[in-house]
N, CA, C and O atoms as a printed pandas DataFrame, in Angstrom:
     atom_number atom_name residue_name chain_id  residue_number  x_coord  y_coord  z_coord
0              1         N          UNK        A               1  -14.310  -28.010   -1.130
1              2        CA          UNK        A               1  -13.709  -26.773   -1.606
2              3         C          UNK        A               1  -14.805  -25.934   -2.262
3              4         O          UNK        A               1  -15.726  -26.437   -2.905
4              5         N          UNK        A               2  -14.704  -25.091   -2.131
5              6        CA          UNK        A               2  -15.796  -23.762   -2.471
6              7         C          UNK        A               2  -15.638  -23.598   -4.314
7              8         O          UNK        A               2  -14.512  -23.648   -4.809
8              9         N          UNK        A               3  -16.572  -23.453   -4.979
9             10        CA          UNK        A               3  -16.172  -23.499   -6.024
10            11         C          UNK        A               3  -16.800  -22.167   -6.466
11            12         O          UNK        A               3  -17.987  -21.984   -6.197
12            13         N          UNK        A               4  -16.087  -21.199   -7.139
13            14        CA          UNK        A               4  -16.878  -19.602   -7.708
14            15         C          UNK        A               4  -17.461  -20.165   -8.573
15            16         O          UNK        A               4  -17.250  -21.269   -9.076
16            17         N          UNK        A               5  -18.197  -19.440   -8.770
17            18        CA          UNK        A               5  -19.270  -19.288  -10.073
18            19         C          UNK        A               5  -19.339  -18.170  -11.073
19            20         O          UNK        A               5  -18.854  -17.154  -10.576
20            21         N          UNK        A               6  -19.779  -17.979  -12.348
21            22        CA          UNK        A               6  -19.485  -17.576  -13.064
22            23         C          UNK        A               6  -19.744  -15.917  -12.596
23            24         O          UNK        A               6  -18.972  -15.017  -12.929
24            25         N          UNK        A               7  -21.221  -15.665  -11.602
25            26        CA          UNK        A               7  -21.660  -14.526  -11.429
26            27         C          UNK        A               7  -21.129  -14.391  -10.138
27            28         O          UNK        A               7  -21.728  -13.506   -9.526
28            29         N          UNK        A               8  -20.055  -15.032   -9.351
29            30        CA          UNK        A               8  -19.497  -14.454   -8.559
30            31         C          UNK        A               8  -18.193  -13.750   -9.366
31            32         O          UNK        A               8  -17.867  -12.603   -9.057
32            33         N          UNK        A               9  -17.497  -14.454  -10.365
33            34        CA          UNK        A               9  -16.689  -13.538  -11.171
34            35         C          UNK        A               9  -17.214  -12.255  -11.782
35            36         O          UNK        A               9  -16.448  -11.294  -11.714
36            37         N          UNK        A              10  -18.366  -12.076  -12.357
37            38        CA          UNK        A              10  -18.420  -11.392  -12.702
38            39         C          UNK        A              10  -19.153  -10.216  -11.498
39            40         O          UNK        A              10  -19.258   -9.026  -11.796
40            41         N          UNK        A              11  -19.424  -10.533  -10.706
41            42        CA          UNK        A              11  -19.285   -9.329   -9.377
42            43         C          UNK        A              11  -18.044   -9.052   -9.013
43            44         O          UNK        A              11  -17.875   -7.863   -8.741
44            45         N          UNK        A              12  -17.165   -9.700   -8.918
45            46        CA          UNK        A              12  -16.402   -9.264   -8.057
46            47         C          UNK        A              12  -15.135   -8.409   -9.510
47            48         O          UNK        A              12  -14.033   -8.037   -9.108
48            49         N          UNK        A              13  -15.407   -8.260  -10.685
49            50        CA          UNK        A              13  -15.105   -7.568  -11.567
50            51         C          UNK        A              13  -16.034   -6.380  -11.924
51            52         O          UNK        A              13  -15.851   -5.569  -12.831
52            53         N          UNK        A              14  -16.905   -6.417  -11.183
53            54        CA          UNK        A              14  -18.164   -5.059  -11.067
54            55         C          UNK        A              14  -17.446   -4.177  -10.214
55            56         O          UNK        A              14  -17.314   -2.971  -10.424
56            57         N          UNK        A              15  -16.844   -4.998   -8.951
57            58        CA          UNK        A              15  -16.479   -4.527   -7.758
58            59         C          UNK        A              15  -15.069   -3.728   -7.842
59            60         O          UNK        A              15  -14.694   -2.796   -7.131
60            61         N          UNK        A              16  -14.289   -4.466   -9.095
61            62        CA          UNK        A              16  -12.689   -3.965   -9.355
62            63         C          UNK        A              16  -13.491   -2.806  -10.201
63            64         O          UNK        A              16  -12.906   -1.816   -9.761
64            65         N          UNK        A              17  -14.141   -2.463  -10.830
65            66        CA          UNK        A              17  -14.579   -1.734  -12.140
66            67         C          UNK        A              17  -13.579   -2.443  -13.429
67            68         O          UNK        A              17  -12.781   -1.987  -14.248
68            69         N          UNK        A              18  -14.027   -3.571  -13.151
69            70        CA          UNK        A              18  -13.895   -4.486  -14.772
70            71         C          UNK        A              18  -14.433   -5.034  -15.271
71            72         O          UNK        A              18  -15.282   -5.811  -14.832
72            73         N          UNK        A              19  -14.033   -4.762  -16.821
73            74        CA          UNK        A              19  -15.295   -5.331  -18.083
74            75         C          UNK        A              19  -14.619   -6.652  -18.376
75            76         O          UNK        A              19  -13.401   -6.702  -18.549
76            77         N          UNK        A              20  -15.273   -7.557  -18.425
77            78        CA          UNK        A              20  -14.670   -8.921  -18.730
78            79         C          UNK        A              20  -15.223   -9.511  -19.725
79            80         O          UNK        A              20  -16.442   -9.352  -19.786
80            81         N          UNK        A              21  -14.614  -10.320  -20.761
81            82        CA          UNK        A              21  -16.022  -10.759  -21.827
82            83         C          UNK        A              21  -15.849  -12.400  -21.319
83            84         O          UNK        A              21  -14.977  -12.815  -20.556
84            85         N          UNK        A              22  -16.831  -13.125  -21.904
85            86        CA          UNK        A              22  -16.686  -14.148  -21.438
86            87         C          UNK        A              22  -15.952  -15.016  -20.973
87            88         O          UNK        A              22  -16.114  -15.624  -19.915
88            89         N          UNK        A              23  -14.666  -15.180  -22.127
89            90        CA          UNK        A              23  -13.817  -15.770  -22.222
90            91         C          UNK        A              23  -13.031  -15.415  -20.706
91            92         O          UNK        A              23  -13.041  -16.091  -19.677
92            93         N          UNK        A              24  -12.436  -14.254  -20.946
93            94        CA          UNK        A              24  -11.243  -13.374  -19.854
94            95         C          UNK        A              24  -12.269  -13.912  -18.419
95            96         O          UNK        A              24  -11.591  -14.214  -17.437
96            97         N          UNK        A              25  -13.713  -14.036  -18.261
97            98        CA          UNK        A              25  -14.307  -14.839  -16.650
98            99         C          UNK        A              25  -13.897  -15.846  -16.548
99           100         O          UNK        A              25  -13.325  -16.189  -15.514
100          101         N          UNK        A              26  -14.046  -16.618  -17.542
101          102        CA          UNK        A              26  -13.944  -17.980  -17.483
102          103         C          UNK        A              26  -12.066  -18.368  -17.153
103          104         O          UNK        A              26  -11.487  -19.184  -16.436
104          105         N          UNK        A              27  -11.715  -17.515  -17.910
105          106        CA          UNK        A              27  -10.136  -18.255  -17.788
106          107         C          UNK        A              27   -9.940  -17.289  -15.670
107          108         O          UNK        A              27   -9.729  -18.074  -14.746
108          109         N          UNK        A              28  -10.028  -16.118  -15.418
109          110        CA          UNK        A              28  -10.416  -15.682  -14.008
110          111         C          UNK        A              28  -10.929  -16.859  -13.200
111          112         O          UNK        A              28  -10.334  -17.210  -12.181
112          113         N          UNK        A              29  -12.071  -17.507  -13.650
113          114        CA          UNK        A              29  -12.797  -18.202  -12.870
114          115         C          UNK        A              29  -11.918  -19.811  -12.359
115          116         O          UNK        A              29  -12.019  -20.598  -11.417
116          117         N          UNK        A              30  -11.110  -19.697  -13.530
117          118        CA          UNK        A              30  -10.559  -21.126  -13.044
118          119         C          UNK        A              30   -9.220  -20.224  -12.008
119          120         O          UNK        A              30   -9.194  -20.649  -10.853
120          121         N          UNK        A              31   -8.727  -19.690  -12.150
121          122        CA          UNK        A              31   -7.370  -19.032  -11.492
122          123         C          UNK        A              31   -7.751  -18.630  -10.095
123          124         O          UNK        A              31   -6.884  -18.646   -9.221
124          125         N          UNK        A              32   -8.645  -18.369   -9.898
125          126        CA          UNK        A              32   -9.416  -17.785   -8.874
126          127         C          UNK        A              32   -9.770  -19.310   -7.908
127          128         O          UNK        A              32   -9.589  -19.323   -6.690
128          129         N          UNK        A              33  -10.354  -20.687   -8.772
129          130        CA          UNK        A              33  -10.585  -21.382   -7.873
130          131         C          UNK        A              33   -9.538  -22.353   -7.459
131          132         O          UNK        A              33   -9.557  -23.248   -6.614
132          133         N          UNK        A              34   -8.547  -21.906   -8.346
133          134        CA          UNK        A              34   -6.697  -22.432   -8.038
134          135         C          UNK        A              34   -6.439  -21.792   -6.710
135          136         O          UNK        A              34   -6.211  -22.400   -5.664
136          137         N          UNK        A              35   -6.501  -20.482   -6.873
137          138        CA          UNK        A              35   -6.121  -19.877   -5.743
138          139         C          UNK        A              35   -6.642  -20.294   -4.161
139          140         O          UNK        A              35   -5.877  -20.678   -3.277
140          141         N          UNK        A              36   -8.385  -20.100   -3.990
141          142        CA          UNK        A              36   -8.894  -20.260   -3.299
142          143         C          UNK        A              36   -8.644  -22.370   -2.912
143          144         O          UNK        A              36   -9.033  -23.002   -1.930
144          145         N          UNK        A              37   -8.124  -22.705   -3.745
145          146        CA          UNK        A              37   -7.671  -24.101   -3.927
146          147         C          UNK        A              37   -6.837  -24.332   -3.076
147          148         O          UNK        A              37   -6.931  -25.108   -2.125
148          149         N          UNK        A              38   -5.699  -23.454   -3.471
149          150        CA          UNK        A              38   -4.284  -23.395   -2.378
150          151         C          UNK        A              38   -4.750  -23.215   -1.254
151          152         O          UNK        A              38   -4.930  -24.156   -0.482
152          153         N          UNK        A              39   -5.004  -22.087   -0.983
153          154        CA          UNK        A              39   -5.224  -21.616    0.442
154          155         C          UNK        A              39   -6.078  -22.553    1.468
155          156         O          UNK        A              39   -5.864  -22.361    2.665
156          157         N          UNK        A              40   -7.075  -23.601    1.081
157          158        CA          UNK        A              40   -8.258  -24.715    1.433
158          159         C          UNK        A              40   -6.910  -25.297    1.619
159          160         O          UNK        A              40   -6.537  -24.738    2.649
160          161         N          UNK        A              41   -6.160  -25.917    1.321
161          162        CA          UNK        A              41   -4.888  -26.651    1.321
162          163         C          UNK        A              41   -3.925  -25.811    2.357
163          164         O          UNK        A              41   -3.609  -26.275    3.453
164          165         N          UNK        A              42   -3.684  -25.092    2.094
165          166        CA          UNK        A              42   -2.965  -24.530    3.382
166          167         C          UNK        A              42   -3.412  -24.772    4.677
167          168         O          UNK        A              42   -2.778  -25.402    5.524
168          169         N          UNK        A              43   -4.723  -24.168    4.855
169          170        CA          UNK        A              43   -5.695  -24.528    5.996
170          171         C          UNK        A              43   -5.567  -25.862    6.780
171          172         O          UNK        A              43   -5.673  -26.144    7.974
172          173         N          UNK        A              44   -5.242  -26.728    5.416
173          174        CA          UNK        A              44   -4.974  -28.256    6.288
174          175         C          UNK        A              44   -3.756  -28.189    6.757
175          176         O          UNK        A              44   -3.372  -29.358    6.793
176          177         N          UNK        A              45   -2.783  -27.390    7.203
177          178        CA          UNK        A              45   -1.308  -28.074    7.592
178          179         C          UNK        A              45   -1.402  -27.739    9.409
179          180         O          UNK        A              45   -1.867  -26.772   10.011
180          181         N          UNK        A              46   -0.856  -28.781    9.815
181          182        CA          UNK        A              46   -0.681  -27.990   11.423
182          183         C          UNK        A              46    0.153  -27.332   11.655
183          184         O          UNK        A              46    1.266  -27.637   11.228
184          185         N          UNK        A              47   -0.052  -25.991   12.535
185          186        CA          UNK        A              47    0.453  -25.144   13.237
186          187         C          UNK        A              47    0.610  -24.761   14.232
187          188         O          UNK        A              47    0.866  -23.594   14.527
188          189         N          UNK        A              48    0.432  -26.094   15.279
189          190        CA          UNK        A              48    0.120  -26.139   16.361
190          191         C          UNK        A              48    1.899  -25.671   16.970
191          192         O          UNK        A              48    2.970  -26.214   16.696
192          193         N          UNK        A              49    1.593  -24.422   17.897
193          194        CA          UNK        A              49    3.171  -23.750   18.348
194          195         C          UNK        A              49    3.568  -23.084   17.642
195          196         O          UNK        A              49    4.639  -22.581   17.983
196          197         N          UNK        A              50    3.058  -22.699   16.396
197          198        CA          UNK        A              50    3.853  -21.707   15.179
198          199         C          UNK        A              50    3.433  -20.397   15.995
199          200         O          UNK        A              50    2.285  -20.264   16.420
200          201         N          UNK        A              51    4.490  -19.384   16.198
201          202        CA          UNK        A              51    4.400  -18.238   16.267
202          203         C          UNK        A              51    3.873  -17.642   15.011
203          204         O          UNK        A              51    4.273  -17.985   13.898
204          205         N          UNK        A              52    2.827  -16.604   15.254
205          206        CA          UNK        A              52    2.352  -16.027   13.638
206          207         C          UNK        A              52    3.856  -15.360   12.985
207          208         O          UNK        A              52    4.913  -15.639   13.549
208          209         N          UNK        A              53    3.839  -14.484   11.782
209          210        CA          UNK        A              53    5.467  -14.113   11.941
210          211         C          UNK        A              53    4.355  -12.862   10.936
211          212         O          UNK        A              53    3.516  -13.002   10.046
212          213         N          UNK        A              54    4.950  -11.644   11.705
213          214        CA          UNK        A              54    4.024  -10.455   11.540
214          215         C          UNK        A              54    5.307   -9.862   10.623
215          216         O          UNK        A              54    5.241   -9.652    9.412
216          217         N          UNK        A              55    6.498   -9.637   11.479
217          218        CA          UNK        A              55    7.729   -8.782   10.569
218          219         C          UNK        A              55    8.419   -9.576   10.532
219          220         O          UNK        A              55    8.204  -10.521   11.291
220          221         N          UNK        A              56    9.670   -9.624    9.595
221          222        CA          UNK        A              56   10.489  -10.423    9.248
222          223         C          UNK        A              56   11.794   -9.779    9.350
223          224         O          UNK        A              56   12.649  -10.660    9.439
224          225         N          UNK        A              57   12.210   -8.826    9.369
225          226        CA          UNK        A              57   13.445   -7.913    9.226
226          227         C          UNK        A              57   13.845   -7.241   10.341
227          228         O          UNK        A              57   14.723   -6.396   10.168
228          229         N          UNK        A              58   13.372   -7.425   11.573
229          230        CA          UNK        A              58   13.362   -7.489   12.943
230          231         C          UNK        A              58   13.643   -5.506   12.896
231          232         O          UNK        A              58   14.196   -5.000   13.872
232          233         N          UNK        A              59   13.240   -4.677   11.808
233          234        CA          UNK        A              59   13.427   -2.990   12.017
234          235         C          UNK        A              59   11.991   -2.558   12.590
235          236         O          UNK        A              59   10.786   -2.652   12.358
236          237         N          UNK        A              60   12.961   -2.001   13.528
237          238        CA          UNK        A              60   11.523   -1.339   14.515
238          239         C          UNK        A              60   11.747    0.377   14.084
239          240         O          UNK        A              60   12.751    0.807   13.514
240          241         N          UNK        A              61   10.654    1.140   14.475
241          242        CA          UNK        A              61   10.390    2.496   14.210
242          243         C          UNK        A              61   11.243    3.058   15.440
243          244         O          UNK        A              61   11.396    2.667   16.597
244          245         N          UNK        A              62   11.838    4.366   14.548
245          246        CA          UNK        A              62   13.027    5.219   16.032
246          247         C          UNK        A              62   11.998    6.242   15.929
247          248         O          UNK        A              62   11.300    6.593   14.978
248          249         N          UNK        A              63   12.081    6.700   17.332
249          250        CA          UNK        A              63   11.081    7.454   17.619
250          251         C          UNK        A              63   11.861    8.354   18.129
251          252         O          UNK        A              63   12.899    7.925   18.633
252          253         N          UNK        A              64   11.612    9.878   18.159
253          254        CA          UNK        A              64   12.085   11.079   18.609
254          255         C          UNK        A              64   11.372   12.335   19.033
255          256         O          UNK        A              64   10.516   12.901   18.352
256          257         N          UNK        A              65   11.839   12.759   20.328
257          258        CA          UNK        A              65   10.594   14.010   20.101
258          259         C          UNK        A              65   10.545   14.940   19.339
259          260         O          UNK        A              65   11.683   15.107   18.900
260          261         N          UNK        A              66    9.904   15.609   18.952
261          262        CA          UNK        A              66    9.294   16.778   17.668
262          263         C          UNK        A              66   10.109   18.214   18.476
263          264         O          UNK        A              66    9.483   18.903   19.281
264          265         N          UNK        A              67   11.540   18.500   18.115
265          266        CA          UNK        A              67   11.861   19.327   18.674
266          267         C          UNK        A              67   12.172   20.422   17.434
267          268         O          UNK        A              67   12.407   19.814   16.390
268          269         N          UNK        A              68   12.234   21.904   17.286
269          270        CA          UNK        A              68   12.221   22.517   16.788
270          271         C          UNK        A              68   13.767   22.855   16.811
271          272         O          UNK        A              68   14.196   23.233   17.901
272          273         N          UNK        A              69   14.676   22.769   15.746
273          274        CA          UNK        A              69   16.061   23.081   15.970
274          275         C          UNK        A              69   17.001   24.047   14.871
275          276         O          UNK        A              69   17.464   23.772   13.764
276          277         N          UNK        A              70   17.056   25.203   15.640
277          278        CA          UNK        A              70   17.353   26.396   14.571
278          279         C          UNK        A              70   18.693   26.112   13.882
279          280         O          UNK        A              70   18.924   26.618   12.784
280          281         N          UNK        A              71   19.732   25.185   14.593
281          282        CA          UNK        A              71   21.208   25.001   13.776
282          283         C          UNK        A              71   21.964   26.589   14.283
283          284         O          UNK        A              71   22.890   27.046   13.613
284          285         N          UNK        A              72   21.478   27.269   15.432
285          286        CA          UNK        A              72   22.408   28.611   15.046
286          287         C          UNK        A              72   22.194   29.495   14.110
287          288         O          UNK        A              72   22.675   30.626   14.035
288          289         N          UNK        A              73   21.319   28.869   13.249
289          290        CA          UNK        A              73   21.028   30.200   11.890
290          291         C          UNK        A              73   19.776   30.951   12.297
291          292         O          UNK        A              73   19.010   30.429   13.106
292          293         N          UNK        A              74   19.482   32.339   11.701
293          294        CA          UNK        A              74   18.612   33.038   12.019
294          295         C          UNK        A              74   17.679   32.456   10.923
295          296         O          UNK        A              74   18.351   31.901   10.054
296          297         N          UNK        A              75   16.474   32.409   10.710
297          298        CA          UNK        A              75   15.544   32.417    9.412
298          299         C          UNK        A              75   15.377   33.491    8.925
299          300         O          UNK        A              75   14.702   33.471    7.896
300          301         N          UNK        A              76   15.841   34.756    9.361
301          302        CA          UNK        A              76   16.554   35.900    8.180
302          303         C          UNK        A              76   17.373   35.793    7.432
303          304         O          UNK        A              76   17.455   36.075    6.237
304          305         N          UNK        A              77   18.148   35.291    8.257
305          306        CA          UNK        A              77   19.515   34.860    7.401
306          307         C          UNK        A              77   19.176   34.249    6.216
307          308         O          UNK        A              77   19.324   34.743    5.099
308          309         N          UNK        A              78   18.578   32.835    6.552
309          310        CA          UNK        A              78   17.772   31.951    5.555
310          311         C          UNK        A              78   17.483   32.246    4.561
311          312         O          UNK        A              78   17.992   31.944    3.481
312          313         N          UNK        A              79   16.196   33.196    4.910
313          314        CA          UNK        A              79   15.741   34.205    3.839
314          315         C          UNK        A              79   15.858   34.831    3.012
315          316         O          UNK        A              79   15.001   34.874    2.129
316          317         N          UNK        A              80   17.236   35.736    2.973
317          318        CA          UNK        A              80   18.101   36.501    2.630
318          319         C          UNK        A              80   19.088   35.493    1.393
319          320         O          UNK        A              80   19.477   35.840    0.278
320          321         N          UNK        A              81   19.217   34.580    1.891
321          322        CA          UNK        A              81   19.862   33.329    0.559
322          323         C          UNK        A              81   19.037   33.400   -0.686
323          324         O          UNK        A              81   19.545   33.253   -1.798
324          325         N          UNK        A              82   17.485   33.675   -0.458
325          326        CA          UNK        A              82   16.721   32.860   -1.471
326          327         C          UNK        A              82   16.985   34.086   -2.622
327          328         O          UNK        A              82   17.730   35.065   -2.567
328          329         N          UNK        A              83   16.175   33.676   -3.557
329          330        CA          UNK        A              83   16.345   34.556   -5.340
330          331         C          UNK        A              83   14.945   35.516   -4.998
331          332         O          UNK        A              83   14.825   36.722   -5.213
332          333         N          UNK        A              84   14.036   34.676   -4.459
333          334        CA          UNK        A              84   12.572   35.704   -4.263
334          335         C          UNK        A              84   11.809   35.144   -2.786
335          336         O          UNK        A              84   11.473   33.986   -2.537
336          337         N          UNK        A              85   11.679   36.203   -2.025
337          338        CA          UNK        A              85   11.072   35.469   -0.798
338          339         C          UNK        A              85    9.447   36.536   -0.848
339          340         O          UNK        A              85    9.239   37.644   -1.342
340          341         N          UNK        A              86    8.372   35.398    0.045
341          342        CA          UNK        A              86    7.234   36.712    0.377
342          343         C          UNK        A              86    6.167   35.907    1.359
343          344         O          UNK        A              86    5.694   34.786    1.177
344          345         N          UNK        A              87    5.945   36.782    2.405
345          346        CA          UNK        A              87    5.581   36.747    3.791
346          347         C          UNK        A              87    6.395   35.893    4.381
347          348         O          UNK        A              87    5.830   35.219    5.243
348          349         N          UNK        A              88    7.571   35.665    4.224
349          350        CA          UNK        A              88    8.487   35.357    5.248
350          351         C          UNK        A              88    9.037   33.731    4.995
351          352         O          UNK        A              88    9.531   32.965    5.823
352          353         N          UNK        A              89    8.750   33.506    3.506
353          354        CA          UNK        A              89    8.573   32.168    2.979
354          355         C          UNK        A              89    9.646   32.385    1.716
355          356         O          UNK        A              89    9.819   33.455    1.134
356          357         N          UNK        A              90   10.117   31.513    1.515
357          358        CA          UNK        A              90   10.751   31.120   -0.260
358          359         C          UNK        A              90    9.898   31.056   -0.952
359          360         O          UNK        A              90    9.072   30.173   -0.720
360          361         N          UNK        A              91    9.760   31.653   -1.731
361          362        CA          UNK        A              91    8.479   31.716   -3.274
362          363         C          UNK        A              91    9.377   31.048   -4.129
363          364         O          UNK        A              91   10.540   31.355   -4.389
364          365         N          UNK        A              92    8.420   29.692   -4.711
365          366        CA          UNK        A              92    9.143   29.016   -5.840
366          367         C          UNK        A              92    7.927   28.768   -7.114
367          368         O          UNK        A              92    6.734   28.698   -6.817
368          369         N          UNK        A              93    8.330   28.670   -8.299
369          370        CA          UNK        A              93    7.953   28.345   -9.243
370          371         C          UNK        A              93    6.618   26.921   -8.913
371          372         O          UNK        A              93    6.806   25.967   -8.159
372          373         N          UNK        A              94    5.563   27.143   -9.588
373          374        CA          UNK        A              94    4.680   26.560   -9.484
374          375         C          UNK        A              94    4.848   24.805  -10.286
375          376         O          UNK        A              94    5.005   24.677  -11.500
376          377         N          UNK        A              95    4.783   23.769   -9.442
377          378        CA          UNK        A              95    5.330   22.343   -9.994
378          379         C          UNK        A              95    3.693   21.737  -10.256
379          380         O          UNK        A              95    2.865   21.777   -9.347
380          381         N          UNK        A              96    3.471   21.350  -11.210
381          382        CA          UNK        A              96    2.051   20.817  -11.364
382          383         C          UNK        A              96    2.715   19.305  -12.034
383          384         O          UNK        A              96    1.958   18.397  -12.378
């Protein structure tokens, strides 16, 4: 099993843009080689015939063509609803 080291923690907290003091690596450093622990362990199970399983919720994307659809209304009409319109647009209050 691969074991991190102290200055691989502390790169790869260079890399997040994090300040770590000793302590906060060290307790990282063990969690990190838990992790990488599991996964070395996973690696050992067979999967021989396992389909990978990519989605789980079997929803696929509906797809439609990009059609432009007026509803019968004019976009004068439209227009004509709003409180303030200009160049042919609804002018609204600025949202920051």
């Amino acid at each position: 099993m691969t074991q991190l080291s102290h200055d691989d923690v502390q790169h790869l907290a260079r890399l997040s843009n994090l300040r770590l003091t000793d302590d906060e690596a060290r307790m990282l450093q063990v969690d990190l080689d838990n992790i990488v622990g599991y996964i070395t362990q996973l690696d050992e199970l067979d999967t021989t015939g396992v389909e990978p399983t990519y989605q789980v919720t079997d929803l696929e994307n509906v797809w439609r063509d990009d059609v432009v659809d007026t509803y019968d209304v004019a976009a004068s009409a439209l227009l004509a609803l709003a409180p303030v319109t200009e160049a042919a647009q609804i002018k609204v209050p600025k949202v920051l």
